[in-house]
N, C-alpha and C positions, 0 to 999 in steps of 0.2 A: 351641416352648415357652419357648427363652431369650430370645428376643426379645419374647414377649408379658409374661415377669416382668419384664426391662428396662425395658421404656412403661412398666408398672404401678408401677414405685420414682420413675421421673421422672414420672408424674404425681401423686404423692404430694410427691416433693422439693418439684416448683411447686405445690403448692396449700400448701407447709410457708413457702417462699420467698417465694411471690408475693402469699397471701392468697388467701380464698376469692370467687369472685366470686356470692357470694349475698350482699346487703345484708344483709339480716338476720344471718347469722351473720357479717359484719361487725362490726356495730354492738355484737352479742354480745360479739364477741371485744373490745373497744375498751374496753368499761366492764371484762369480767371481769379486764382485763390492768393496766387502771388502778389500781382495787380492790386487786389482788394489787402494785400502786407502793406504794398507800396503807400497806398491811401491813407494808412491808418498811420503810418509812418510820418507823411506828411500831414498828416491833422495832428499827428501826438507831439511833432517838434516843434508845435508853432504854440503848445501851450505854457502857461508861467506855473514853473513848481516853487513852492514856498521852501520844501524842507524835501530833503532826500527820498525820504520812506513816503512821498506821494508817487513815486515815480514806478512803474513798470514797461516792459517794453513789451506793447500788447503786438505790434507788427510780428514776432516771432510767433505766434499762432498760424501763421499760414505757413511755413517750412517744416514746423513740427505736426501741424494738420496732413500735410502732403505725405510725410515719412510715416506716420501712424497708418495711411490709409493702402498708400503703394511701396513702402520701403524705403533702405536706406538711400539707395541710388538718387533716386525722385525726389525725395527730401533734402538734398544737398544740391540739386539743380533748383528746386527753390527756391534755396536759400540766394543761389550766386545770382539768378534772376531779380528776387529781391535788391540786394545788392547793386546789381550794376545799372537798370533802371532809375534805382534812387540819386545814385553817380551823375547817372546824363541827365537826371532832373535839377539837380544842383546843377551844372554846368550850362546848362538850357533856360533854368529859368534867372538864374543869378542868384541862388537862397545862399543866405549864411549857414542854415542847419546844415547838418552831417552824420552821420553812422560814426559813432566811437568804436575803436577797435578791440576794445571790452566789452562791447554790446556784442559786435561779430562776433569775436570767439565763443563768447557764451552762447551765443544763438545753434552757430554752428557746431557745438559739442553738445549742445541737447537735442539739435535736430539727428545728429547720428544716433546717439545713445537710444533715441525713441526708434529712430531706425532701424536700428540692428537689432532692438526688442521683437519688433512686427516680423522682421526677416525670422527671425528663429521662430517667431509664434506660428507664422504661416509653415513652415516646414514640417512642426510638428505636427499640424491638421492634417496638410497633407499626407503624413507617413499616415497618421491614425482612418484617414480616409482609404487609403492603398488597401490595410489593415482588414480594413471594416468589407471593402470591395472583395477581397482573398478570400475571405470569410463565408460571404457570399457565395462568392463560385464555389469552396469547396462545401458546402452544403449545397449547395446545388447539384452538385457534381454528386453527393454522397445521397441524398436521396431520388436521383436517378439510377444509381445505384442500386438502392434501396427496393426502388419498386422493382426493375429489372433481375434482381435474388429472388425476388419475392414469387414474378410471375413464371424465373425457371422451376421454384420449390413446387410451386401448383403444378404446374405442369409433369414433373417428376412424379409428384405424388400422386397423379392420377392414372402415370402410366403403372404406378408399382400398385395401384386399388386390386385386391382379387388375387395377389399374387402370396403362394403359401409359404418360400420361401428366397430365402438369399441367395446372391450369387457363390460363394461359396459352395451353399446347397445343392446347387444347380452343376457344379463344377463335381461335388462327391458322387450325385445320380450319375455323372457320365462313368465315372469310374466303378462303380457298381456293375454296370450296363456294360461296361467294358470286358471287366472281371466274369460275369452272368454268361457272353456270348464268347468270349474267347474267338470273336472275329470281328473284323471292321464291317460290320452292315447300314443297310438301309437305316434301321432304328437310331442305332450310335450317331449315322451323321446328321440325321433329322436334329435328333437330341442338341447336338452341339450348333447347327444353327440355330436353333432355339434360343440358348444362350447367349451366343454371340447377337443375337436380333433385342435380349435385354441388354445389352449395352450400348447400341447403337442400330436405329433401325433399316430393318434389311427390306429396302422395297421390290432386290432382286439377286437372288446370290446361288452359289450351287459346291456344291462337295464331292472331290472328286478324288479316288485314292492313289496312290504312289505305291509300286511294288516291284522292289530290286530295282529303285532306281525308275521305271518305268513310268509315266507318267499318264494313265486310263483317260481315254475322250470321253467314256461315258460317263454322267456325275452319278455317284449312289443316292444322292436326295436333291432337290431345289425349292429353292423357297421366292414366292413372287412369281416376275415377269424374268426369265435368263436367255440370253442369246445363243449358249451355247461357247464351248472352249477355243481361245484364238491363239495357237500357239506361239505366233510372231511376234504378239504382243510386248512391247517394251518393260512393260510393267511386271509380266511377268516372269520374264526372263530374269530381269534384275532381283527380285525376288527367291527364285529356284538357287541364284548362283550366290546371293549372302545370304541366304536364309533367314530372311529380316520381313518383319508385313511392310509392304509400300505401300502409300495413301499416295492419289495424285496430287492432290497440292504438294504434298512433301518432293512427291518426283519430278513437279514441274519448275520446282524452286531450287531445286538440285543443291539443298541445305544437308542433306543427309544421306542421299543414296548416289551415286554411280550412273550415268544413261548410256541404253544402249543403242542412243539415236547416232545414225549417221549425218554427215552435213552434207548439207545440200539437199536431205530428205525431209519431207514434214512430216512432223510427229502424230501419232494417231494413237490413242488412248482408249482400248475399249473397256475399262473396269475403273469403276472409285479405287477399289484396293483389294490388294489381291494377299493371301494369306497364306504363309507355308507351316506346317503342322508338320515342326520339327523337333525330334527329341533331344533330349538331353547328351546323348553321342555325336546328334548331330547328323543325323538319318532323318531325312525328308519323308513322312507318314502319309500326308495326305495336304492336298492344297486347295482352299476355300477362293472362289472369284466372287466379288461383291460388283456385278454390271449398275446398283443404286442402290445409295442409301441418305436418309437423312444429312444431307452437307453440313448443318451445325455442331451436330453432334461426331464429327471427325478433325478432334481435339487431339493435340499429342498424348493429354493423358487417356482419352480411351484406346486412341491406337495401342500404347503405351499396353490399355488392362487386354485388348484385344488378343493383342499378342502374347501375353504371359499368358491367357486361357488357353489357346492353339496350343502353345510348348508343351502345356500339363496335358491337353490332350491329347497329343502324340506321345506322349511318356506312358497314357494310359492305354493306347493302343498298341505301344511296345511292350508283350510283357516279359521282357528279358530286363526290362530295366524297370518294372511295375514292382514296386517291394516297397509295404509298410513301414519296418523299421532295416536299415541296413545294418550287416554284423560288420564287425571289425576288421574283416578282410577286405570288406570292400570299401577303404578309403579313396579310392581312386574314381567310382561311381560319385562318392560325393563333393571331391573336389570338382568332380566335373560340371554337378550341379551347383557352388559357389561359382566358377567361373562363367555360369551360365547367367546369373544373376549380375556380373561384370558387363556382358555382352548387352543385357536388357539397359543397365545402367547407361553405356556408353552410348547407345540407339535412342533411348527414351528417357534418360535423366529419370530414371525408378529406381529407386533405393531398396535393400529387403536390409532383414537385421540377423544377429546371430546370437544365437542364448547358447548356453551349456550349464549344465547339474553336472556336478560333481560329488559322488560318497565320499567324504572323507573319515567316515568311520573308520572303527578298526574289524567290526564285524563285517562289515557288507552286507546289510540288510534292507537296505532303501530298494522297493523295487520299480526300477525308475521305468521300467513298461511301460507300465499305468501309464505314463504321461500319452499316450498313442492314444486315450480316451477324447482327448478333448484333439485330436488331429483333425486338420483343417483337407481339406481336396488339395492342396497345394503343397501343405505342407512335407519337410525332407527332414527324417529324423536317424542318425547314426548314433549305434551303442558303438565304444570305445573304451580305450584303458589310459589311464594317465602314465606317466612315468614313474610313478609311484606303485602300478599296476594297479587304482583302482577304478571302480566301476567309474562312466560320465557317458552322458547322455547331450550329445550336440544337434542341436532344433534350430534349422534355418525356417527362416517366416518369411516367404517373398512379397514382396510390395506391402511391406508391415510399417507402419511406422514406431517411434520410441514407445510414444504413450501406448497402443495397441500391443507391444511385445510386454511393457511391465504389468498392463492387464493380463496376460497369457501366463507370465510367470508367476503372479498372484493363484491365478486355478490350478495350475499343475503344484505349487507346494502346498495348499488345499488339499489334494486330489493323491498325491502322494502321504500325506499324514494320514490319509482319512485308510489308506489299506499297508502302510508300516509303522511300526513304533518304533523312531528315533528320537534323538537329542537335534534343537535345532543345530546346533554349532555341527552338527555330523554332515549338515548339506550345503556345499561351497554352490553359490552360482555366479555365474562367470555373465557379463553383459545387464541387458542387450546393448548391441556394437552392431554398427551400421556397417556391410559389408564393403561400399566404394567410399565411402566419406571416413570411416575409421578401416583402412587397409590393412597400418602395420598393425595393430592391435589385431584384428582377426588372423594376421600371419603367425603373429605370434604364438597366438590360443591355440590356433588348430595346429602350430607343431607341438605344441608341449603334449597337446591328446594325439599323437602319431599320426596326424593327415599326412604327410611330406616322411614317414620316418619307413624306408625299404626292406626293416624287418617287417611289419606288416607286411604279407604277401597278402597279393588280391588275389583273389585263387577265384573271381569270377569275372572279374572285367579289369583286365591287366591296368596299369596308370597311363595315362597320355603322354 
């Protein structure tokens, strides 16, 4: 109750203060207050002053009242109203009084001055009001925010309750699995939608293999509700022929991929997104149809991680191109996996990084193996020679960011101490360098360790 008479006095004080903001009773106020100058005007010139210092000219309270309340403008129409009123009073009634033209001036130089006080005063409330309103909205704005993080975290977190390990994890099992059977089966494809179902979920999808190019109607595993393979499909045509995953919104928005609709035909869409499991060469493995899935969760960034799981595991099902650490010869394998990390860049704006260990001993006793201990499922690691002919060790980290690559090179110079005895100054590391955001820097690196240099012969997979 005491807080509601409080508001009610201060909105009363400001409507006494500030003026009313109805024109109309403005304008009221403006002549009745003038009028009431006029009055006092004629009561004050009909009095007998003794001595100078009895005198004030109280009539200017109603011009400077007006300009305090509505501004400078208003307060100087006041004033002339004052003014000219008193004029046709004198002429009308026949008075000897008169307005001195030292009263006007003066009148009229304090009613601006008070005016243009109130003008600037009210602009400032205003900004500070604007201010205060912004304020509002973006706290607003940030704790809708807020709760909306909040209810995706729960949500996430309760898909991931019960789960024993990470996506990485999940990515090394396939590869194990891959390595175990030495052939694309049932299990393998199961496996990998598996995976693909933790990143976004699959309420119907199917796996289907590629050999010599061929493309098998029957799928090796499904998961869900599947219709079954539609070869005419748009979606997946486009797909086959860039070797890129198409999501439908992506291919109805025609932002990033190619149609291979005809005009004058309607278009007919029978998959969310359809997935090619393409390796590193660039050999189409096997292609995933997802008929439903979760529509929120087909983000560019999980297209984005979708897609880099598929590459890896077609690389894993290749295993001509399946090789823990690459030797020296095959520079040309791993350039192909840097330019493959271009391609993901330039589809999905995903960045990976590039480290290199370099021995700069004189002994060469750093054994930079070891570092394959802490390999990730994705991870591409090439032993090499500098120009100098010594050992280095170059570790591309796909979809890694900075802070995650200077984590990694923290374990591996751990991890390397802990099985050689060197000097620190013996181990040069080069990075991490983001592969598409720092370009000439990684051109650089990797010519100085013989990526680009034709005395390396690849004596297993010739250069592109």
């Amino acid at each position: 109750m005491k807080q509601q008479t409080k508001a009610s006095i201060n909105a009363v004080l400001g409507r006494t203060m500030l003026g009313s903001q109805n024109h109309l009773i403005g304008w009221l106020e403006l002549v009745a207050i003038s009028m009431l100058a006029v009055l006092l005007w004629r009561y004050q010139a009909g009095l007998a002053y003794s001595k100078a210092v009895d005198y004030f000219f109280w009539p200017m309270l109603g011009p400077v009242l007006i300009a305090l309340r509505y501004g400078f403008g208003r307060g100087l129409i006041s004033l002339a109203l004052l003014i000219i009123v008193s004029l046709l009073w004198i002429q009308v009634a026949d008075l000897t009084h008169t307005i001195s033209l030292s009263v006007t001036v003066g009148t009229a130089l304090i009613t601006m001055i008070v005016g243009e006080f109130r003008d600037n005063w009210q602009a400032v409330n205003e900004r500070t009001l604007l201010n205060h309103q912004f304020m509002e909205q973006r706290l607003e704005s940030f704790t809708q925010s807020y709760h909306l993080l909040k209810i995706s975290h729960d949500q996430l977190e309760q898909r991931l309750v019960g789960k024993q390990g990470s996506l990485r994890t999940a990515v090394q099992s396939i590869q194990q699995l891959a390595k175990r059977q030495q052939v694309v089966g049932t299990e393998l494809a199961q496996r990998t939608l598996q995976v693909l179902n933790d990143i976004i979920s699959l309420y119907g999808a199917a796996f289907y293999q590629i050999k010599q190019g061929h493309l098998h109607p029957e799928p090796l595993a499904v998961m869900g509700e599947h219709h079954g393979l539609v070869m005419d499909d748009p979606m997946l045509a486009d797909a086959l022929q860039q070797n890129v995953t198409v999501a439908a919104k992506d291919y109805l928005e025609g932002s990033k991929f190619g149609s291979t609709q005809k005009q004058g035909h309607e278009l007919v869409l029978h998959y969310q997104m359809v997935i090619p499991l393409v390796n590193v060469l660039g050999q189409p493995q096997a292609l995933i149809t997802v008929d439903s899935a979760r529509f929120v969760q087909l983000t560019d960034a999980n297209v984005a991680l979708v897609h880099l799981v598929a590459s890896y595991v077609a690389n894993f099902i290749s295993h001509e191109v399946l090789t823990p650490i690459l030797q020296p010869q095959q520079r040309g394998l791993f350039n192909s996996y840097v330019e493959a990390q271009k391609v993901y860049f330039q589809h999905y704006r995903v960045d990976s990084v590039l480290v290199i260990f370099h021995d700069i001993g004189v002994e060469q006793k750093i054994d930079l193996e070891h570092a394959t201990d802490f390999r990730r499922g994705a991870d591409v690691y090439w032993l090499t020679r500098s120009e100098q002919d010594n050992h280095a060790l170059c570790v591309l980290l796909p979809m890694a960011t900075l802070a995650e690559a200077e984590r990694f090179i923290g374990r591996i110079k751990s991890l390397l101490e802990e099985h050689s005895s060197f000097a620190k100054e013996e181990l040069e590391i080069f990075g991490p360098v983001l592969i598409n955001q720092q370009h000439e820097q990684v051109t650089s690196l990797l010519s100085s360790f013989g990526a680009y240099d034709e005395d390396f012969a690849d004596l297993v997979h010739p250069a592109p």
